[in-house]
PAVEX-62469 format. One record per residue (C-alpha): residue in one letter; x, y, z. Coordinates in Angstrom, 1 decimal. Each point is the difference from the previous one (the first is absolute). Layout:
BEGIN
<zapa r="a" east="X" north="Y" up="Z"/>
...
//
This chain:
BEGIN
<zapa r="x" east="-59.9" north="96.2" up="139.6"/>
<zapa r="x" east="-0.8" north="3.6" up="-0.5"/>
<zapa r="x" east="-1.8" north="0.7" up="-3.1"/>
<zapa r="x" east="-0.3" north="3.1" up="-2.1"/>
<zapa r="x" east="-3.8" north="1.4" up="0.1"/>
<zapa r="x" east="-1.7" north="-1.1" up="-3.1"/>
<zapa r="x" east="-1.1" north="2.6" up="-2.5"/>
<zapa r="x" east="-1.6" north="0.5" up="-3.4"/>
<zapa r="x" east="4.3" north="1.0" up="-1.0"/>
<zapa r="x" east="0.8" north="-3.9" up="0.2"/>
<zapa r="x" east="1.8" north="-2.0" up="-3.0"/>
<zapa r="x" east="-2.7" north="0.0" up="-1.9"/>
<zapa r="x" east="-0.5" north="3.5" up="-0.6"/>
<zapa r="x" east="4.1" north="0.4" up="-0.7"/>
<zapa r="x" east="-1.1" north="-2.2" up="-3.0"/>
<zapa r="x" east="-2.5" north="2.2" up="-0.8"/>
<zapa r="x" east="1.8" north="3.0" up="0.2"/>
<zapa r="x" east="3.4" north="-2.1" up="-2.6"/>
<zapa r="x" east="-2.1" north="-1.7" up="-1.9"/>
<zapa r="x" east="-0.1" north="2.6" up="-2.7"/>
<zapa r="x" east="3.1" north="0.7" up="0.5"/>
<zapa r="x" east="1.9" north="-3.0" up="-0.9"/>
<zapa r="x" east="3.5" north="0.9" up="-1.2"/>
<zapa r="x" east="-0.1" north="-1.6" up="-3.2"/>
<zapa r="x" east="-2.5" north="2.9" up="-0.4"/>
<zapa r="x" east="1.3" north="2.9" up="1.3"/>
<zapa r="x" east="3.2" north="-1.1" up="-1.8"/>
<zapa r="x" east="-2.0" north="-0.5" up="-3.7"/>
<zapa r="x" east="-1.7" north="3.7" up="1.0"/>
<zapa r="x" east="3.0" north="2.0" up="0.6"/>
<zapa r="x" east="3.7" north="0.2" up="0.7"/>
<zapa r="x" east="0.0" north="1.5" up="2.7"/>
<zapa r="x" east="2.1" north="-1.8" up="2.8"/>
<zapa r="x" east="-2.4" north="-1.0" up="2.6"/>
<zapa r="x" east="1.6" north="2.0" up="3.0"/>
<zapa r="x" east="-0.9" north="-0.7" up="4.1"/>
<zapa r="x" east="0.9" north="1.9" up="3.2"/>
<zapa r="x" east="0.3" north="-2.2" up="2.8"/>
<zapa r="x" east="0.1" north="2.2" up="3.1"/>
<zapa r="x" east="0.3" north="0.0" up="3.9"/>
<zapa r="x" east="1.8" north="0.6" up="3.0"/>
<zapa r="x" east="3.2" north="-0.8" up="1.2"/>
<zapa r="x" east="-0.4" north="-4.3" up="0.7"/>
<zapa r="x" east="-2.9" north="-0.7" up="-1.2"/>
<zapa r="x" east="1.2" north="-2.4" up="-2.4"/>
<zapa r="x" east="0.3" north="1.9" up="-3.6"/>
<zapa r="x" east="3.1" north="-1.8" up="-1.0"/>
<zapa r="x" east="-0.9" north="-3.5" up="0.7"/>
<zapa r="x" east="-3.4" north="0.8" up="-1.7"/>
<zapa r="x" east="2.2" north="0.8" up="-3.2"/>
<zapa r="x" east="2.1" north="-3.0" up="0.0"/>
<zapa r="x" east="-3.3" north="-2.0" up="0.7"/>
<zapa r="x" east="-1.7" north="1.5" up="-3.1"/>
<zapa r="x" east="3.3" north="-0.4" up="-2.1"/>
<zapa r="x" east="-0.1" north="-3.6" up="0.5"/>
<zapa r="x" east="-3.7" north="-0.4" up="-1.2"/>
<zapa r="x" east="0.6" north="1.9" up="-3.3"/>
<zapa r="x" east="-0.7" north="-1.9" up="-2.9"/>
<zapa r="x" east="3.2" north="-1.1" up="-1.0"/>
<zapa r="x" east="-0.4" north="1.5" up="-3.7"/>
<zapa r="x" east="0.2" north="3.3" up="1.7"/>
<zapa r="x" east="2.8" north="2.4" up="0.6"/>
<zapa r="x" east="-1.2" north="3.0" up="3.0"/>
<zapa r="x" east="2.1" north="2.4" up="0.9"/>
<zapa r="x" east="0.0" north="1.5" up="4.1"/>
<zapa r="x" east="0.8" north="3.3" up="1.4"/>
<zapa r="x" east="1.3" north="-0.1" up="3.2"/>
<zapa r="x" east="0.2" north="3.4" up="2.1"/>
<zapa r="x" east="1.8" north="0.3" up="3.3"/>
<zapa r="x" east="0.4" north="2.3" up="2.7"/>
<zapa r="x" east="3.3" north="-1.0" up="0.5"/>
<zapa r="x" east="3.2" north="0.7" up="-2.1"/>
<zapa r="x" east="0.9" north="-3.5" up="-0.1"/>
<zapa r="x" east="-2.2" north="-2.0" up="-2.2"/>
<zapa r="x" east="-1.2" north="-3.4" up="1.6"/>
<zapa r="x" east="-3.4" north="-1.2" up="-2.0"/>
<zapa r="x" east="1.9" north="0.2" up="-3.3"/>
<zapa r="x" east="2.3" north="-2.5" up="1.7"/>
<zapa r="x" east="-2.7" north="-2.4" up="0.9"/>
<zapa r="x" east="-2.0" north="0.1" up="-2.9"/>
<zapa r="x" east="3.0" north="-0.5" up="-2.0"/>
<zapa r="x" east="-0.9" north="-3.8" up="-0.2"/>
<zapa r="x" east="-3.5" north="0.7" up="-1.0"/>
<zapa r="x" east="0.5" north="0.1" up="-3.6"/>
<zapa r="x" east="-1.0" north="3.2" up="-0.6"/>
<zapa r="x" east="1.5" north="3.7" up="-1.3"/>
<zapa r="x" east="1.4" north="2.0" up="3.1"/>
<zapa r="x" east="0.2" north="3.7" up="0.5"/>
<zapa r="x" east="0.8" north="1.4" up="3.1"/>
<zapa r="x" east="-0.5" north="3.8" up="1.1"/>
<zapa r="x" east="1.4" north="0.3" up="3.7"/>
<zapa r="x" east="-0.3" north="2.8" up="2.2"/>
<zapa r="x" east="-4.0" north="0.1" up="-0.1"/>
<zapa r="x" east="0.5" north="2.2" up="-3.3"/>
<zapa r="x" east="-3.4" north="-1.3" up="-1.4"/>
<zapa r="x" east="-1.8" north="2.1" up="2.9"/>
<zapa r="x" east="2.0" north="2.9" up="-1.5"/>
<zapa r="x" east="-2.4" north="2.9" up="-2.1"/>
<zapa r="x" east="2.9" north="0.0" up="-2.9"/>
<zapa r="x" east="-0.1" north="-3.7" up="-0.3"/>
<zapa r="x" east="3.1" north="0.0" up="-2.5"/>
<zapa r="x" east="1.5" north="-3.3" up="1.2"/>
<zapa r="x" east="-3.3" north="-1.5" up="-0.2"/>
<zapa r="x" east="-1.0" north="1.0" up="-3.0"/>
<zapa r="x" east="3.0" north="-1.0" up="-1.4"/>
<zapa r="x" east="0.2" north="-3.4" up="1.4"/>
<zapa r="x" east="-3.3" north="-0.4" up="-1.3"/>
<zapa r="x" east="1.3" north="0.6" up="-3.5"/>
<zapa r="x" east="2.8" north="-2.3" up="0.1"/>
<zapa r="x" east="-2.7" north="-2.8" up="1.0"/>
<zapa r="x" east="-2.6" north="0.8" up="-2.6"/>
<zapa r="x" east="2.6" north="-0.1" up="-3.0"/>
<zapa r="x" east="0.4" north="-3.4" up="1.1"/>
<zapa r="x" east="-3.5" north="-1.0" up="-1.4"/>
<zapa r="x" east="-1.0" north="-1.8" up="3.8"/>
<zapa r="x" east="-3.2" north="-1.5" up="-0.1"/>
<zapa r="x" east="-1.0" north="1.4" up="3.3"/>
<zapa r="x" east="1.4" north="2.8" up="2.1"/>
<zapa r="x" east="-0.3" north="-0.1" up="4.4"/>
<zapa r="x" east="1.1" north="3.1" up="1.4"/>
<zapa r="x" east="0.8" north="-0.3" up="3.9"/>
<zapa r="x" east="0.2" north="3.6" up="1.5"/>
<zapa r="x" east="1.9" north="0.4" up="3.3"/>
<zapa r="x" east="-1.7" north="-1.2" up="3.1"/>
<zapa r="x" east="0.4" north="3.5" up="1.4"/>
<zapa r="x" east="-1.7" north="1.8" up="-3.0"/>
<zapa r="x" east="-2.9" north="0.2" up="-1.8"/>
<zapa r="x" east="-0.8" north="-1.1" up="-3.1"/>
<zapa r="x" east="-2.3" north="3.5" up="-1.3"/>
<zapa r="x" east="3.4" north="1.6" up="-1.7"/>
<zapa r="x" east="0.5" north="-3.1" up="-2.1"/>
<zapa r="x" east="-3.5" north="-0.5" up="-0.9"/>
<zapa r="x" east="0.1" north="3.9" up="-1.4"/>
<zapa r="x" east="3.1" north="-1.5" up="-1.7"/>
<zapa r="x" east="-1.4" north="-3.0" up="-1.5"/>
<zapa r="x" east="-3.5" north="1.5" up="-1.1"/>
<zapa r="x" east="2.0" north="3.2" up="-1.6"/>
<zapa r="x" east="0.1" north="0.8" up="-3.6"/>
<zapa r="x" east="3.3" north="-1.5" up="-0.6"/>
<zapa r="x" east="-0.8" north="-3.8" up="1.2"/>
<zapa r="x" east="-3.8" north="0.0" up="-1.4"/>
<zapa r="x" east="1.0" north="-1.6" up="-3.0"/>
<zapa r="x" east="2.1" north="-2.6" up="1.5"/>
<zapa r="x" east="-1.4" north="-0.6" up="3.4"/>
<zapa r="x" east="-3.6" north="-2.0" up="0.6"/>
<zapa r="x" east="0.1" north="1.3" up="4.1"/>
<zapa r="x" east="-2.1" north="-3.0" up="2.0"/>
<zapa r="x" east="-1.4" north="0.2" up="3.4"/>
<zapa r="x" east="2.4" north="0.7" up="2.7"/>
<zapa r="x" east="0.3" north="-2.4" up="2.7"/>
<zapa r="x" east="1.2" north="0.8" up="3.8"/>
<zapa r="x" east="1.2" north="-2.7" up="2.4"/>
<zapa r="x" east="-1.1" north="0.6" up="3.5"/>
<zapa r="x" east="1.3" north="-1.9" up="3.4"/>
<zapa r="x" east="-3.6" north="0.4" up="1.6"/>
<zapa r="x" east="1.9" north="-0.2" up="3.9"/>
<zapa r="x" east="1.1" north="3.6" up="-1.7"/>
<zapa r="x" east="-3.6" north="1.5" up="0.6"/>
<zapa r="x" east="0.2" north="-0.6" up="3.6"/>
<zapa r="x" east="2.9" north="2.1" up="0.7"/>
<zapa r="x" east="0.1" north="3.8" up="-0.8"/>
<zapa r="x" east="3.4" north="0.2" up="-0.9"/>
<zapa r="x" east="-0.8" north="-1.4" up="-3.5"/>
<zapa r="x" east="-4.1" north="1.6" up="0.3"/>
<zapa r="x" east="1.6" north="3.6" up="0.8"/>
<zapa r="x" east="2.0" north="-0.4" up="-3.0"/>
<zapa r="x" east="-0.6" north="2.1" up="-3.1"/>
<zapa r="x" east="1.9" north="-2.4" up="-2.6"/>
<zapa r="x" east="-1.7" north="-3.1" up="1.8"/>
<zapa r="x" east="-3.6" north="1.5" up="-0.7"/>
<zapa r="x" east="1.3" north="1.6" up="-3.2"/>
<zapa r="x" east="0.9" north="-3.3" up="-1.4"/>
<zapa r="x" east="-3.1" north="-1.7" up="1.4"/>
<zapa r="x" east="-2.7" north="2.7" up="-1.4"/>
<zapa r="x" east="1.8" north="0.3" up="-3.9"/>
<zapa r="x" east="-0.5" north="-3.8" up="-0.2"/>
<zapa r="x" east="-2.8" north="-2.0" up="-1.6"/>
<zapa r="x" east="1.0" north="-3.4" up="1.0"/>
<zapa r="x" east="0.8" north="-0.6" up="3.6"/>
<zapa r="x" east="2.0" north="-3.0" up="1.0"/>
<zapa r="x" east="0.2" north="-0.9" up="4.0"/>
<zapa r="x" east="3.2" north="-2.1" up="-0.1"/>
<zapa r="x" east="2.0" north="-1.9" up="2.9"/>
<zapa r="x" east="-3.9" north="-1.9" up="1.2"/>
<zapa r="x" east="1.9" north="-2.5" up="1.4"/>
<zapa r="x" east="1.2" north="2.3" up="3.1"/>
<zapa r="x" east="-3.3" north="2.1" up="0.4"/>
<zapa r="x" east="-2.1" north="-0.6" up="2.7"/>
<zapa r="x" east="-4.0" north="0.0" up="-0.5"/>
<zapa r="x" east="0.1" north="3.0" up="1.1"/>
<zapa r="x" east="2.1" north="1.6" up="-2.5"/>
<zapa r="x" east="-2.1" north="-1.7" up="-2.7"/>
<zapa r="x" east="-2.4" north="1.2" up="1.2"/>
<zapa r="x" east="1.7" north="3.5" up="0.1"/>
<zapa r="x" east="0.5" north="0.2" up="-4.1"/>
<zapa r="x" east="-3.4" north="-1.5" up="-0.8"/>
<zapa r="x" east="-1.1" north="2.7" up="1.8"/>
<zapa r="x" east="2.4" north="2.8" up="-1.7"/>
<zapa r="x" east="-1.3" north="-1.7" up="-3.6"/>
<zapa r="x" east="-3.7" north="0.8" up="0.8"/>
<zapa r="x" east="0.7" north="3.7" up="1.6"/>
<zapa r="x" east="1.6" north="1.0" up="-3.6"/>
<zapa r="x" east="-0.8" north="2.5" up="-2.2"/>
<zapa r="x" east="-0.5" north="-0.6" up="-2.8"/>
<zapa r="x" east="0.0" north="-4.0" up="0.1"/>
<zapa r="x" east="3.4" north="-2.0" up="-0.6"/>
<zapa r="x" east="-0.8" north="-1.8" up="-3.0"/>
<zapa r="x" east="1.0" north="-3.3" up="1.6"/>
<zapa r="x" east="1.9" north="-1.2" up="2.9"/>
<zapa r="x" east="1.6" north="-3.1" up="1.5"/>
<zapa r="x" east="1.7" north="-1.6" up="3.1"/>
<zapa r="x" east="3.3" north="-1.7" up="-0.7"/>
<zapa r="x" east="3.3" north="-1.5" up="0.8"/>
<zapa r="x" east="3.7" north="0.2" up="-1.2"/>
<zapa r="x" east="-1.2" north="2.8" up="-2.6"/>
<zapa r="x" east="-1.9" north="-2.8" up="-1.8"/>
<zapa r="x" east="-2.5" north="1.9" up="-2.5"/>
<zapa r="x" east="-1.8" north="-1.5" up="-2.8"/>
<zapa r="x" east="1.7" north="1.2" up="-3.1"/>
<zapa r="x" east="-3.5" north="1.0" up="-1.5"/>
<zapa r="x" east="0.2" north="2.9" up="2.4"/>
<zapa r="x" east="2.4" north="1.6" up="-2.6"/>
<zapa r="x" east="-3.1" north="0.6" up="-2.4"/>
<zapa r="x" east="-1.6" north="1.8" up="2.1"/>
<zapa r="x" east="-1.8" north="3.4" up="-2.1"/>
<zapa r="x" east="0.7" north="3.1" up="2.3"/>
<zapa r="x" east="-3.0" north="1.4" up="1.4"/>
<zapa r="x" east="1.3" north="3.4" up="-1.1"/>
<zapa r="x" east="3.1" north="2.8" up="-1.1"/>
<zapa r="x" east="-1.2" north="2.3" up="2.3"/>
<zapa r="x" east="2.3" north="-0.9" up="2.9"/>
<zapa r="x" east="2.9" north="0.2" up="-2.1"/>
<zapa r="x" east="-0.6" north="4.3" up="-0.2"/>
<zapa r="x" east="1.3" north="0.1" up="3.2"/>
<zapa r="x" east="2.9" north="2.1" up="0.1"/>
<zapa r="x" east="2.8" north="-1.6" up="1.7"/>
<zapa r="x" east="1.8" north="0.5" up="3.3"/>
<zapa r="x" east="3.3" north="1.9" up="1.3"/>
<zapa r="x" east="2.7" north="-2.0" up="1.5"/>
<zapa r="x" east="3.9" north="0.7" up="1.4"/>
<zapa r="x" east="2.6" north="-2.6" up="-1.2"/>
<zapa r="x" east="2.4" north="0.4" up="-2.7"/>
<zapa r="x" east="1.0" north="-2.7" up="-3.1"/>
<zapa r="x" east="2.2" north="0.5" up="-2.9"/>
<zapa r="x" east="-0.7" north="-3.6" up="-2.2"/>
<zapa r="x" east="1.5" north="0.0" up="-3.3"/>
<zapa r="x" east="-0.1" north="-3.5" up="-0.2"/>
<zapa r="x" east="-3.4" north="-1.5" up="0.8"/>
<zapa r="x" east="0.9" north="-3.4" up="-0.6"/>
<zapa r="x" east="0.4" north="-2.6" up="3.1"/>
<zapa r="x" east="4.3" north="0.4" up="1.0"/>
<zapa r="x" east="1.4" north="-2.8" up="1.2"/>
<zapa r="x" east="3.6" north="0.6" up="-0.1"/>
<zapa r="x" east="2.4" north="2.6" up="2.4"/>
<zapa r="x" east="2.9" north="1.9" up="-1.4"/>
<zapa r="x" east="2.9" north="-2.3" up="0.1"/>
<zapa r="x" east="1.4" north="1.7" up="2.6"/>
<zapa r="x" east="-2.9" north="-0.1" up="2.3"/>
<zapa r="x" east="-0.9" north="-3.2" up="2.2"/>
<zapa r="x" east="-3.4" north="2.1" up="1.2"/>
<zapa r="x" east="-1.9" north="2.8" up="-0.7"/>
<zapa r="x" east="-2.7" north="2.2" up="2.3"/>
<zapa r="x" east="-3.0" north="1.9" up="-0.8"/>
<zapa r="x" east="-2.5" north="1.9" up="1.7"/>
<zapa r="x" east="-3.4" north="1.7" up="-0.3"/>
<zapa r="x" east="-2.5" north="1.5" up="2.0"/>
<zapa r="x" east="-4.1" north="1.4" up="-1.1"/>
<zapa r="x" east="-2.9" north="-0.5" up="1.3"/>
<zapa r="x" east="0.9" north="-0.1" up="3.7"/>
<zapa r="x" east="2.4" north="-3.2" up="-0.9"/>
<zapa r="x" east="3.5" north="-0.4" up="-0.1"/>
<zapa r="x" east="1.6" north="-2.9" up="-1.9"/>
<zapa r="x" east="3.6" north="-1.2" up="-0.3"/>
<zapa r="x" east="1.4" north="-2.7" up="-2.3"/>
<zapa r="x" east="3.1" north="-1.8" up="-0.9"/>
<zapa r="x" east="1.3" north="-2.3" up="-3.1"/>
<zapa r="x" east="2.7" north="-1.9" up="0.9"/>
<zapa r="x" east="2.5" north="-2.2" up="-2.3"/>
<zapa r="x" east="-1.4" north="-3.4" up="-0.7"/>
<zapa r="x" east="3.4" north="-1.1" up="0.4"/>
<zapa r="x" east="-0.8" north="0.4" up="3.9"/>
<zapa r="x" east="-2.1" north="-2.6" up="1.5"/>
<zapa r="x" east="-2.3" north="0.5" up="3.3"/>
<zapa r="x" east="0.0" north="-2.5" up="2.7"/>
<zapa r="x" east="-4.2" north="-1.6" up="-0.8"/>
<zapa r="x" east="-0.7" north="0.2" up="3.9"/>
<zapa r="x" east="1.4" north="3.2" up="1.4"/>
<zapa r="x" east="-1.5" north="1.7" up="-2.8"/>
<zapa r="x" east="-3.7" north="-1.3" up="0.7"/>
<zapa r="x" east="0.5" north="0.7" up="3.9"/>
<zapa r="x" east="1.7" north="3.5" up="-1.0"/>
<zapa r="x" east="-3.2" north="0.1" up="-2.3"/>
<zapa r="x" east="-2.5" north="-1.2" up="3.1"/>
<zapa r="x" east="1.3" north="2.3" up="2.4"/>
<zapa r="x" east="0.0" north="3.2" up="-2.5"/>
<zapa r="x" east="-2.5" north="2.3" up="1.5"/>
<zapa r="x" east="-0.8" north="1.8" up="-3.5"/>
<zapa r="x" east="-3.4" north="0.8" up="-1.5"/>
<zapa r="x" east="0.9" north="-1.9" up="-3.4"/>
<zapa r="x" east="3.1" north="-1.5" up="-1.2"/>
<zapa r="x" east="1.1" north="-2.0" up="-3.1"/>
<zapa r="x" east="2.8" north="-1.7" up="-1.1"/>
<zapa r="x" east="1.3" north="-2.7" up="-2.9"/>
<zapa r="x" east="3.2" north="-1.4" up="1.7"/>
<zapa r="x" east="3.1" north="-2.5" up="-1.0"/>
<zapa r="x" east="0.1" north="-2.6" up="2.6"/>
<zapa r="x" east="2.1" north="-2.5" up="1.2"/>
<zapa r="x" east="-3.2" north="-2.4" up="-1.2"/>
<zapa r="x" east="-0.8" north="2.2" up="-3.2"/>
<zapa r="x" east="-1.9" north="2.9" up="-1.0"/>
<zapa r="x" east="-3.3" north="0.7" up="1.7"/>
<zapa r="x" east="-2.5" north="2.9" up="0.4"/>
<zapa r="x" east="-0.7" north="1.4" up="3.0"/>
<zapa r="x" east="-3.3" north="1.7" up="1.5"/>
<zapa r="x" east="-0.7" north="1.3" up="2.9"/>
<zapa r="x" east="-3.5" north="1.7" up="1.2"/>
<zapa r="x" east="-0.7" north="0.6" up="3.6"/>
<zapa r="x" east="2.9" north="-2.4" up="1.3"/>
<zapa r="x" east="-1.4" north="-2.9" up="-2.0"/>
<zapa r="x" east="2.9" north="-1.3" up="-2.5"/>
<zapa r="x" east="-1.1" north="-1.8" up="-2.8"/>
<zapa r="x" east="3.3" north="-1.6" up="-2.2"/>
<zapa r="x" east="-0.1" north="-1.6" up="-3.6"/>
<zapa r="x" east="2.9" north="-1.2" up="-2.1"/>
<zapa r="x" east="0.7" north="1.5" up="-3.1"/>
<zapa r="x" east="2.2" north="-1.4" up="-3.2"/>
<zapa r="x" east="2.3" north="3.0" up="-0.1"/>
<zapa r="x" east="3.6" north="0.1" up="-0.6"/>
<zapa r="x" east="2.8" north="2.1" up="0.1"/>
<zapa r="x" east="-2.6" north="2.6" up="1.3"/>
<zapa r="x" east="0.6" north="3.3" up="2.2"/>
<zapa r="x" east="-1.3" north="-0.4" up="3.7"/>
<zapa r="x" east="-2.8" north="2.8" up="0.6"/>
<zapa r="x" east="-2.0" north="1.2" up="3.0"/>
<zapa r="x" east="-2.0" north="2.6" up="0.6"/>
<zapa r="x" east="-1.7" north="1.0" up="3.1"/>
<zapa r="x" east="-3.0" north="2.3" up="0.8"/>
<zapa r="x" east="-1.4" north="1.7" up="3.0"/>
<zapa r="x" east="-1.7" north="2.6" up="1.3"/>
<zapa r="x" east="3.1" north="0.9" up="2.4"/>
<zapa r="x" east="3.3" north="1.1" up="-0.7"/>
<zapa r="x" east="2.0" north="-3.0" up="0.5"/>
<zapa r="x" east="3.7" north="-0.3" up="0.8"/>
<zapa r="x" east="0.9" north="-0.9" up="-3.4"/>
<zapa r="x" east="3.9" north="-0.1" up="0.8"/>
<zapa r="x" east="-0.2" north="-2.7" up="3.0"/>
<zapa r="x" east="-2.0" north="-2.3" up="-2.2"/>
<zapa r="x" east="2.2" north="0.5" up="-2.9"/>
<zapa r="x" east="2.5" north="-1.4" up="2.4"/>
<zapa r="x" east="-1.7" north="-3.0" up="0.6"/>
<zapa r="x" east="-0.7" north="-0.9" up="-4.0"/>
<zapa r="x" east="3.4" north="0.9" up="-0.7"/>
<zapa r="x" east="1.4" north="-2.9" up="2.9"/>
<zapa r="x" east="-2.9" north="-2.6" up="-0.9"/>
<zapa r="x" east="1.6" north="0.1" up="-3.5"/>
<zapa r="x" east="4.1" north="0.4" up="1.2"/>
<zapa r="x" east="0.4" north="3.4" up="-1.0"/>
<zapa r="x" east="0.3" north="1.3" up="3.2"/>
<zapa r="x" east="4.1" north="-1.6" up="-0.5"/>
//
């Protein structure tokens, strides 16, 4: 069994680190919302980390999520949606933007609902430095208590210099105090011994990391102090996509005239295309999870109506992972993401037949 190299940043200095900084006592000290960035690349788990950390919450406690996405079509929202926590989606990787409106007034709309905790989840093709400057501005200092940021890493990424070349993959990596190597369970020793590696050669010092699986953290990372503010001075980055949202709520209904809908982005030397799709329209279970298998794409995410139910789909580097969900009467929605321009109109063909609206 591979092992994670031991070090003085085990469990017992995470307690060290929260055990001053209990929530009852943050919470008796200020009200402030206690607020976390949960960042990384594209696949490395950020989503199912949520959801994981949703269903430790103490049950007394009401959070609140911000889900940013490159794409116009908004997927996380979806699957958190059972989660039991407020949703706010900002497609279109508008969180990366310098203006920031939509985020900042997303933001709003969650704070006026008194949450108890705030997780913010930028893009996987951003970087979190233009929302930090955000949240650490003087309009959000009396209502935001900002807590270390935390980046998910897939340490087989460190071995292949597509991701190391990458300016938002180190970006997100370097503004981070807490470092998180997710998916253990598929890394080899040596890509273990890869990030243990990275963790030492940083400067200055992550505050603690840990190897993981399925995004399972221990929801004392969430107390975390931030070593410092500094890194949110950085000024933020130029990008080329457009978004109009006047609505930043999740939409999960079509005109009534329309039985699908298409969207499109592109930034960051990605393209991304999504659909929703009626939920009166049902896919066929198995020729949507080999249609899945077979798609050659970067990223792609969908919740879909089946003819066995609702379930999420995921799919990283040809690997589909599936889990049911209790929705109903919900719009179908995928979104895929790569670094290529893909032929968007032959594969709208193909959803459009696995559901019968190809007659």
């Amino acid at each position: 069994m591979v092992q994670e190299r031991a070090t003085h940043y085990d469990i017992l200095a995470l307690c060290r680190y929260t055990k001053a900084l209990s929530y009852q006592r943050i919470r008796a000290m200020s009200s402030k919302v206690p607020t976390n960035i949960i960042t990384g690349f594209l696949g490395t788990g950020k989503t199912t980390t949520i959801l994981n950390l949703l269903k430790t919450k103490p049950d007394n406690e009401k959070w609140a999520v911000l889900v940013n996405e490159f794409g116009e079509i908004g997927i996380d929202g979806a699957m958190m949606a059972e989660g039991g926590a407020l949703i706010k989606e900002v497609p279109g990787g508008c969180m990366c933007c310098a203006a920031g409106v939509p985020t900042s007034v997303a933001i709003n709309a969650l704070l006026r609902q008194r949450p108890d905790r705030l997780i913010i989840e930028p893009t996987g093709l951003g970087h979190p430095k233009q929302i930090l400057k955000t949240l650490t501005s003087e309009q959000y200092q009396p209502y935001v208590e900002l807590f270390a940021t935390i980046a998910l890493m897939d340490p087989r990424h460190l071995s292949d210099e597509k991701y190391t070349t990458n300016s938002n993959f180190n970006d997100q990596l370097a503004v981070a105090e807490v470092v998180i190597g997710n998916k253990v369970d598929v890394c080899s020793a040596e890509d273990i011994d890869a990030f243990n590696d990275w963790v030492t050669e940083q400067h200055p010092a992550k505050i603690f990391h840990k190897l993981v699986k399925n995004g399972e953290l221990p929801i004392e990372l969430l107390d975390i102090e931030p070593r410092t503010q500094a890194q949110a001075e950085a000024h933020g980055h130029a990008h080329s996509h457009t978004h109009d949202h006047d609505d930043l709520d999740p939409v999960f209904e079509l005109a009534p005239e329309q039985s699908y809908v298409r969207k499109e982005n592109k930034g960051q030397g990605h393209y991304s295309c999504g659909w929703i799709i009626g939920s009166e329209y049902l896919f066929d279970f198995d020729q949507l999870f080999s249609m899945l298998t077979a798609l050659t794409a970067e990223r792609v995410k969908a919740v879909m109506n089946t003819d066995k139910g609702c379930y999420a789909f995921n799919v990283v580097n040809g690997v589909v992972s599936v889990n049911e969900m209790s929705l109903e009467n919900f719009e179908s929605r995928i979104e895929v993401i790569d670094s290529q321009l893909l032929p968007w109109d032959q594969l709208e063909q193909v959803l459009l037949k696995l559901c019968g609206l190809d007659n």
